[in-house]
N, C-alpha and C positions, 0 to 999 in steps of 0.2 A: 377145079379146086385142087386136085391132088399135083397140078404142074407149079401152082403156087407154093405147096407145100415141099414139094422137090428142090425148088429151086432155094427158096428160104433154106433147105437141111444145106444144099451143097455150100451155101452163102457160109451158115455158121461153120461148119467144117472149116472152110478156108479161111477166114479168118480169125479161128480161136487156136489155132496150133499156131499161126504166124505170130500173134500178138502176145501170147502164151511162151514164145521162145526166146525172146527178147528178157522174160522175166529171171533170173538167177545170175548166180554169182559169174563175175567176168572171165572165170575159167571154163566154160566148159567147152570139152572137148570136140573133136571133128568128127567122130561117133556121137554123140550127144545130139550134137545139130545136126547129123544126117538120119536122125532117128524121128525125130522131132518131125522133118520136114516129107521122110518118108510113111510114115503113121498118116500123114495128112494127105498124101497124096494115094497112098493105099484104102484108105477107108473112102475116100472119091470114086475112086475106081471102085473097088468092089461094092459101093450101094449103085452105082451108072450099072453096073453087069448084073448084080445078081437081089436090087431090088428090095432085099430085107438086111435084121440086124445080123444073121450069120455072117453075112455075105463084107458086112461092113466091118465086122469085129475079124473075119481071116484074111481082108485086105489091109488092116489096118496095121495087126501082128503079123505081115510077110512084111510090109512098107520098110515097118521101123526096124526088121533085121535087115533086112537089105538094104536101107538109108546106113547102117548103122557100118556094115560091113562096106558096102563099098565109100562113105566117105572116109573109114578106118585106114582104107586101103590107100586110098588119094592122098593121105597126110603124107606119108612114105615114099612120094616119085621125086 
């Protein structure tokens, strides 16, 4: 029961930040959406490694800085 339960968290994870970004005004910026995308892919990764909600809440705020910073960075080459 609890691989049921894992896999149902990772399901909504990935698809409530994807569908959830699409929502807002047609500006937002290349930080925005690399924040967006990195919060989802951080909080993936840190509940697969460390299993509870710490784990999910400090992968989720390193994601969205580092989604945020490196696609801040990528608008500028």
């Amino acid at each position: 029961m609890k691989t049921r339960g894992t896999i149902l968290f990772l399901c909504l994870f990935i698809s409530i930040p994807v569908l959830l970004s699409g929502c807002g005004p047609h500006g937002t910026t290349y930080a925005q959406r690399g924040a967006v995308h990195g919060a989802a892919a951080g909080a993936i990764t840190g509940q697969i490694i460390g299993r509870d909600t710490k784990s999910t809440l400090i992968g989720a705020g390193a994601g969205a800085l580092g989604g945020a910073l490196l696609n801040d960075g990528l608008r500028y080459r």
